[in-house]
VOKOLTI-477284 format. One record per residue (C-alpha): residue number from 1; residue in one letter; z, y, x. Coordinates in steps of 0.02 Angstrom, whole numbers, always signed. Layout:
BEGIN
+------+------+--------+--------+--------+
! resi ! resn !     zz !     yy !     xx !
+------+------+--------+--------+--------+
!  NUM !    a !      Z !      Y !      X !
...
+------+------+--------+--------+--------+
end
This chain:
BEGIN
+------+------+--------+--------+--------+
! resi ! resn !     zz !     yy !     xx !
+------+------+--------+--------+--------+
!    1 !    x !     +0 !     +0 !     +0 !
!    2 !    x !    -61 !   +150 !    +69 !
!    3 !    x !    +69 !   +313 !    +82 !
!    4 !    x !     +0 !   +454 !     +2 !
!    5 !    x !    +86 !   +594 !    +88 !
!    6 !    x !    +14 !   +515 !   +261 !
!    7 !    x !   -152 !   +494 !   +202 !
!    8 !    x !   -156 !   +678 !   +150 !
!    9 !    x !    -76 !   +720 !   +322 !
!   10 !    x !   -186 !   +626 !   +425 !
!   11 !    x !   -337 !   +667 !   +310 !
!   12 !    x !   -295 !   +876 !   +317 !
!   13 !    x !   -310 !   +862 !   +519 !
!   14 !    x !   -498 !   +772 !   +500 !
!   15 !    x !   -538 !   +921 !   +390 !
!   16 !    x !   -451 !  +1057 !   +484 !
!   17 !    x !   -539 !   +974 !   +646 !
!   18 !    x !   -723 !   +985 !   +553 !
!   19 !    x !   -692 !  +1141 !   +459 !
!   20 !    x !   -608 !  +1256 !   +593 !
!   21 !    x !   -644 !  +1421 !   +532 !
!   22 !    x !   -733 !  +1410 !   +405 !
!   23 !    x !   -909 !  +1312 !   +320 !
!   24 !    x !  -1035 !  +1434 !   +369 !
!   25 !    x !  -1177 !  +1367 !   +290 !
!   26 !    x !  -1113 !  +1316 !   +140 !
!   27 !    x !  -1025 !  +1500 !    +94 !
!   28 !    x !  -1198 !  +1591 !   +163 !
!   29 !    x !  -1275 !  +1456 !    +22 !
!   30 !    x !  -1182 !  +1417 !   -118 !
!   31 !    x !  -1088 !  +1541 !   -235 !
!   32 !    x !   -900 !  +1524 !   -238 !
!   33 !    x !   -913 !  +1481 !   -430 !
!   34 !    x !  -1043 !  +1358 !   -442 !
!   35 !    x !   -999 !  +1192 !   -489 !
!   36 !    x !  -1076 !  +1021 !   -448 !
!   37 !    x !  -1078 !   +830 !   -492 !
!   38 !    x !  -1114 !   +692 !   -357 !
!   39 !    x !  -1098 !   +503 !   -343 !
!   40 !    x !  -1047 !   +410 !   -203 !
!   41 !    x !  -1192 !   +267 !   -172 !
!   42 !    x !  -1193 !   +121 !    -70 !
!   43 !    x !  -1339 !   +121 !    +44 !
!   44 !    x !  -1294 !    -58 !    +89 !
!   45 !    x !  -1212 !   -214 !    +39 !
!   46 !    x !  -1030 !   -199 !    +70 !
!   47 !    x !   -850 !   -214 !    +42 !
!   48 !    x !   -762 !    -48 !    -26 !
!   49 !    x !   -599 !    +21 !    +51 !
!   50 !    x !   -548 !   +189 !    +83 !
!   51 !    x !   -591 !   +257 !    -87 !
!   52 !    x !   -413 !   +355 !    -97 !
!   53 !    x !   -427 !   +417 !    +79 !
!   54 !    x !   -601 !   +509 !    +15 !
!   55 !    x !   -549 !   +558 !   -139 !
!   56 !    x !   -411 !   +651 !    -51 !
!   57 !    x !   -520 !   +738 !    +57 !
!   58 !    x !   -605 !   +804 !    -99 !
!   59 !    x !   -429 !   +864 !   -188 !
!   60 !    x !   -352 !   +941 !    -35 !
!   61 !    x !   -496 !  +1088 !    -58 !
!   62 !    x !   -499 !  +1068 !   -243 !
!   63 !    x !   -343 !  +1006 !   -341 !
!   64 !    x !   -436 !  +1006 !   -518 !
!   65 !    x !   -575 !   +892 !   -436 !
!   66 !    x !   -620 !   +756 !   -589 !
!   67 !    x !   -631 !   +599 !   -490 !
!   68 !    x !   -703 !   +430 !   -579 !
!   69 !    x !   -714 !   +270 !   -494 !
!   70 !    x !   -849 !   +154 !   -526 !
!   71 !    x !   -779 !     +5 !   -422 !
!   72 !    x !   -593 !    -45 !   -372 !
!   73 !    x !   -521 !    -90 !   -175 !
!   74 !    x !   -586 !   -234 !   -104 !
!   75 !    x !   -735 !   -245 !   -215 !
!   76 !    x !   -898 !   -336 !   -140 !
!   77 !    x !  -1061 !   -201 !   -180 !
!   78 !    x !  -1234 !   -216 !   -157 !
!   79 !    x !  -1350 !    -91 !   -101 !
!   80 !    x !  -1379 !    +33 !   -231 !
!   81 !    x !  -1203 !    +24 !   -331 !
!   82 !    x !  -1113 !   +174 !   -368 !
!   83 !    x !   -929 !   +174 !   -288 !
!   84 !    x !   -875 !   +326 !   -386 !
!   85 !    x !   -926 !   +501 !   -475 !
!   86 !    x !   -856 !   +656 !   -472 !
!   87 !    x !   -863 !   +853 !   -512 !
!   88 !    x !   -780 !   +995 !   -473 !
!   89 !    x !   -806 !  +1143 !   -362 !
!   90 !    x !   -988 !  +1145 !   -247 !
!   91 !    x !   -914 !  +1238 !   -117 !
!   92 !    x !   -764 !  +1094 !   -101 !
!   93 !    x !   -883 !   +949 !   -131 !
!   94 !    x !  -1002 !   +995 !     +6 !
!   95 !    x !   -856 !  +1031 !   +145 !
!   96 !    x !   -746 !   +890 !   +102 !
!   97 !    x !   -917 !   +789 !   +118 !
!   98 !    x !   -935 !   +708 !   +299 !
!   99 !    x !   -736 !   +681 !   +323 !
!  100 !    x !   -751 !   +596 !   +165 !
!  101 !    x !   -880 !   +489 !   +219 !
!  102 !    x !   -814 !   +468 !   +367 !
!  103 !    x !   -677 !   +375 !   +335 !
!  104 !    x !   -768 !   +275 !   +191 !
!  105 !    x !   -856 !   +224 !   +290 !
!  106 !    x !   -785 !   +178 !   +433 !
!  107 !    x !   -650 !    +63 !   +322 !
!  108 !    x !   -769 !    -14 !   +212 !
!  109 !    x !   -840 !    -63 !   +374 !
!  110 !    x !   -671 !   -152 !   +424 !
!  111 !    x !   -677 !   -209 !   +245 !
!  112 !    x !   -838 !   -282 !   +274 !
!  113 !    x !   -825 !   -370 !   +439 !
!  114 !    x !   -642 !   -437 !   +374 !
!  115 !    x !   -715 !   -537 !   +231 !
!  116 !    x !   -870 !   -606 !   +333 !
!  117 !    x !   -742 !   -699 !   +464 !
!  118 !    x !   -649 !   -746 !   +289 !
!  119 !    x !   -805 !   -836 !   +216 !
!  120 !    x !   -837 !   -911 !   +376 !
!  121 !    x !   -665 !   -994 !   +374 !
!  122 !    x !   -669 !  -1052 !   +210 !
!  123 !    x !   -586 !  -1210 !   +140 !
!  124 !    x !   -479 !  -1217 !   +320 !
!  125 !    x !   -292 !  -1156 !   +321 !
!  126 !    x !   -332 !  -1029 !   +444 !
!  127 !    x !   -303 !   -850 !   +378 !
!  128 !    x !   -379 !   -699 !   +469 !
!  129 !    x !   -272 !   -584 !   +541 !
!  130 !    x !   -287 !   -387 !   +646 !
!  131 !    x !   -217 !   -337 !   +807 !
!  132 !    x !   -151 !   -182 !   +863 !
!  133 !    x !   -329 !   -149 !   +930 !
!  134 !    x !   -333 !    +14 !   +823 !
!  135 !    x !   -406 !   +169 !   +830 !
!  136 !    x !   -246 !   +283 !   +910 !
!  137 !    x !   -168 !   +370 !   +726 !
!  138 !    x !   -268 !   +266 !   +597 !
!  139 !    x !   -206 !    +95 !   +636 !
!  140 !    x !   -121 !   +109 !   +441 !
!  141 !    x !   -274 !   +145 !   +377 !
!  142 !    x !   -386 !    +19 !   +484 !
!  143 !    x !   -233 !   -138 !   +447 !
!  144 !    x !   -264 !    -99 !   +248 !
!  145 !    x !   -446 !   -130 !   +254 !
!  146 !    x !   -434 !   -278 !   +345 !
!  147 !    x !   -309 !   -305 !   +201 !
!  148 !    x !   -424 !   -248 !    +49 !
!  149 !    x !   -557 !   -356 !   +146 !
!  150 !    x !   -443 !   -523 !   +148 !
!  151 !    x !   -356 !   -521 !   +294 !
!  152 !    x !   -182 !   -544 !   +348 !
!  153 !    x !    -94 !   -409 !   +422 !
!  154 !    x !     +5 !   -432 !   +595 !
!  155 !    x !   +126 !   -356 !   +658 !
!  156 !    x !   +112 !   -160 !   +630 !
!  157 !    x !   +178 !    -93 !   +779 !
!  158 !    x !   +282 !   -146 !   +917 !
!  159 !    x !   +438 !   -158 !   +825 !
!  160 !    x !   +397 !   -264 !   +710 !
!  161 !    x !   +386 !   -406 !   +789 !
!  162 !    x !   +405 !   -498 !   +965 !
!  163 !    x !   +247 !   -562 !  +1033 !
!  164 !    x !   +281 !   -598 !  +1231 !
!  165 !    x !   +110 !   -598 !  +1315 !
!  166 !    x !    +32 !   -616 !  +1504 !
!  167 !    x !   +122 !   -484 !  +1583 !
!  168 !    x !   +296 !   -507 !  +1509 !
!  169 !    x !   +294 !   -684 !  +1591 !
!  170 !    x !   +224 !   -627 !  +1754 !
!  171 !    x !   +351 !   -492 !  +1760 !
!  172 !    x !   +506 !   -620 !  +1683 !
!  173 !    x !   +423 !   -768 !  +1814 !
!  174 !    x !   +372 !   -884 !  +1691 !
!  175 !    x !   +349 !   -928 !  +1487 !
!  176 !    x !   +512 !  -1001 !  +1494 !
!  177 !    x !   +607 !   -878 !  +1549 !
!  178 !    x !   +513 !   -727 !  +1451 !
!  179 !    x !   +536 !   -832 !  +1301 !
!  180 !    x !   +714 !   -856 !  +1334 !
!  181 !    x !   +748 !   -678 !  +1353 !
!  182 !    x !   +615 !   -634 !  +1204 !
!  183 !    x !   +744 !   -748 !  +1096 !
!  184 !    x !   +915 !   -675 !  +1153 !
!  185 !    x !   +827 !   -501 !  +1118 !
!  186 !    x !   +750 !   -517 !   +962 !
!  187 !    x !   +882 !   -466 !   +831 !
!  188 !    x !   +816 !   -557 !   +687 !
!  189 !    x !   +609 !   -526 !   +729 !
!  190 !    x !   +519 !   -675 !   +744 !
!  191 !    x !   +455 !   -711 !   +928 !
!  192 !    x !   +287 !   -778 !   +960 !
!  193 !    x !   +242 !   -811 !  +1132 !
!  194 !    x !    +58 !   -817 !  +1202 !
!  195 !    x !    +20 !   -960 !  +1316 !
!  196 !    x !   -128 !   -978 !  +1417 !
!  197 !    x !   -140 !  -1157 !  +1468 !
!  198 !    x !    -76 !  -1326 !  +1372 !
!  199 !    x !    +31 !  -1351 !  +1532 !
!  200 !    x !   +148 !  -1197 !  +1460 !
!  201 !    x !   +171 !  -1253 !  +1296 !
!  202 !    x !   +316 !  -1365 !  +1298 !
!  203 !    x !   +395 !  -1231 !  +1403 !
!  204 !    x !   +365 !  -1095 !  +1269 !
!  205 !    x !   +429 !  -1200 !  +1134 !
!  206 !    x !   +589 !  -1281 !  +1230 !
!  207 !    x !   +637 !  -1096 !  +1267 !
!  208 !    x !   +657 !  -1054 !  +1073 !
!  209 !    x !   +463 !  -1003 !  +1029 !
!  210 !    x !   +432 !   -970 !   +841 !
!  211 !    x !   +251 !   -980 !   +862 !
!  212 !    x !   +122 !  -1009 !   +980 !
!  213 !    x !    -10 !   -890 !  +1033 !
!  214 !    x !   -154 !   -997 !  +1101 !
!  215 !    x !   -258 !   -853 !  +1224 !
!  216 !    x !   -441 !   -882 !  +1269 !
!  217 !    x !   -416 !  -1078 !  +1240 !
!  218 !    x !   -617 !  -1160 !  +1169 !
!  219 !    x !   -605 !  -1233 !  +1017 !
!  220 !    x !   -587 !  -1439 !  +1088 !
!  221 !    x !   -414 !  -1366 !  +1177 !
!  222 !    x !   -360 !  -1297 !  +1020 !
!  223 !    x !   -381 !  -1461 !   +935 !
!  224 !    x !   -273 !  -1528 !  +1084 !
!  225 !    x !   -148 !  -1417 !  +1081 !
!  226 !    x !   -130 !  -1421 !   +899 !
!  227 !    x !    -96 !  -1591 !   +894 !
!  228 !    x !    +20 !  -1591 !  +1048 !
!  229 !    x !   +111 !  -1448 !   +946 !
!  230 !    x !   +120 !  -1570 !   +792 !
!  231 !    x !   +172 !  -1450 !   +649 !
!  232 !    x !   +333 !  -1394 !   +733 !
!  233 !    x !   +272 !  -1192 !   +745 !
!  234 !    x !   +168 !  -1105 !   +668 !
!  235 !    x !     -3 !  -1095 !   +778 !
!  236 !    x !   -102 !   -944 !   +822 !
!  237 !    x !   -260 !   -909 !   +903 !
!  238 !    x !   -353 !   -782 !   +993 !
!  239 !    x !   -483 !   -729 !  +1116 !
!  240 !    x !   -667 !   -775 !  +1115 !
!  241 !    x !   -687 !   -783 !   +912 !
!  242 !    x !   -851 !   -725 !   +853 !
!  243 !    x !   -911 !   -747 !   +697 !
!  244 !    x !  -1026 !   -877 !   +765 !
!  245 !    x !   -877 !   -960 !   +831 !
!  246 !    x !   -727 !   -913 !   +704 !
!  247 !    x !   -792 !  -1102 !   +610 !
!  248 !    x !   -756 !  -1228 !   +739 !
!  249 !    x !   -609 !  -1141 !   +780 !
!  250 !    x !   -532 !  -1145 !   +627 !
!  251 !    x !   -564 !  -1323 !   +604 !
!  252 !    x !   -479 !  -1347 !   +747 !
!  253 !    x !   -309 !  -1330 !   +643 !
!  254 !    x !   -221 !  -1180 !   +688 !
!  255 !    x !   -126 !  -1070 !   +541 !
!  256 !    x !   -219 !   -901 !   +611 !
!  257 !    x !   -330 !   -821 !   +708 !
!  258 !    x !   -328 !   -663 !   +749 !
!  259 !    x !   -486 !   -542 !   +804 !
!  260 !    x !   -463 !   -405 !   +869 !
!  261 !    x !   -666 !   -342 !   +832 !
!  262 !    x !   -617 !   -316 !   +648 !
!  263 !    x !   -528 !   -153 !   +718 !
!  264 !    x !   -600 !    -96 !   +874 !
!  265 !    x !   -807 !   -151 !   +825 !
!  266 !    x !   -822 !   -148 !   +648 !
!  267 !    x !   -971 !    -50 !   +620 !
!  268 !    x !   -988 !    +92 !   +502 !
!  269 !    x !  -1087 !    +51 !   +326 !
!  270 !    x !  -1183 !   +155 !   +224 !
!  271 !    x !  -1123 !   +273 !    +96 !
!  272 !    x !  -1201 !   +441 !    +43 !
!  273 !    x !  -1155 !   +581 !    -79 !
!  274 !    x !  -1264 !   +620 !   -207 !
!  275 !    x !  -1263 !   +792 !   -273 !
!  276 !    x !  -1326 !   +911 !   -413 !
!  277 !    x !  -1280 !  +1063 !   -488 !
!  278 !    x !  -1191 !  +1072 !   -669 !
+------+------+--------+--------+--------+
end
């Protein structure tokens, strides 16, 4: 669930950053008091998130904006498929426009990419999850459209959760001893410790591991370490998933994988904003 006084906070900087003084060609070219209609369109097949975040682009330069959406969160549209209409001020409409956008369509995009590595995965237990591979500010917008497009959140930040990776163990000596300090540490947060080699995992899970991390492992060692692990964590995986890929290794048994491209490569979809005068 989104917060709407952060959204608005985080959405007034992307307008104050685009707008800076002031829209110069849209005050030398539209009248203060003409009004407009637009839609926004789909201009490709894709999964919608991010609607609030626009529409509170639009309000935060005109509160009495009417604002009706055609689809809901999460919803799969094709090319062509109105995502919502509104009307309301010109003058607002046109400057609110490309941070609008922006952000529609960079999430849908998350959106998007989130549910394609969920219908490659389908009929396995493996759920999909994020990283903290975010863009620096909008990670709580980028972890609810892998949400909205089927994913499973991680952890949100680093107090959340304990995840002991490469560098704690080479600074603690080993996975033993990281995990064993990871444990007396946690307070209550569930500790998940990455291992890179089958070799480490009876270490890791001797030490007090609640789940296992399996890092850059193919698919065949997942299968092996899955079944040397034998139900008693939870199992994780991560590192080298494509979409290609994201199949064989989620028949390979583990509860999750995570990938970290639904964040940090999504690509941007296509939406535009249609607009006429009233």
């Amino acid at each position: 669930m989104l917060v709407p006084g952060l959204v608005r906070h985080v959405v007034r900087q992307a307008l104050e950053e685009d707008l800076g003084e002031r829209d110069a060609t849209t005050e030398a070219t539209v009248p203060e008091a003409a009004r407009a209609r637009a839609v926004l369109l789909a201009k490709q097949d894709l999964v919608v998130a991010g609607l609030d975040v626009a529409v509170t682009a639009f309000r935060l330069l005109d509160a009495d904006l009417v604002w009706r959406p055609e689809v809901g969160e999460g919803t799969w549209s094709s090319a062509g498929t109105p995502l919502a209409a509104l009307e309301g001020r010109a003058r607002a409409l046109l400057t609110a426009e490309r941070v609008a956008l922006n952000f529609l369509q960079r999430l849908s995009g998350v959106a998007t990419l989130t549910r394609r590595f969920g219908e490659a995965v389908a009929g396995t237990k493996a759920r999909i999850r994020d990283t903290r591979k975010t863009t620096p500010l909008l990670r709580f917008l980028e972890k609810h459209a892998v949400e909205v497009g089927g994913g499973t959140p991680h952890r949100s930040g680093l107090d959340a959760a304990i995840l002991v990776k490469d560098n704690h163990v080479r600074l603690a000596g080993s996975v033993g001893e990281a995990t064993r300090r990871a444990v007396a540490g946690a307070d209550g947060l569930e500790v998940e410790v990455e291992v890179e080699r089958l070799e480490q995992i009876e270490e890791a899970l001797a030490a007090g591991a609640g789940m296992l991390l399996l890092d850059n492992f193919t698919p065949e060692e997942v299968r092996r370490a899955v079944a040397q692990i034998g139900g008693r964590v939870p199992v994780e995986v991560s590192g080298r998933v494509r979409l290609e890929t994201v199949r064989a290794y989620a028949e390979a048994g583990p509860d999750f994988i995570a990938i970290g491209a639904l964040t940090h490569s999504a690509p941007s979809v296509d939406v535009s904003l249609e607009i006429e005068p009233v």
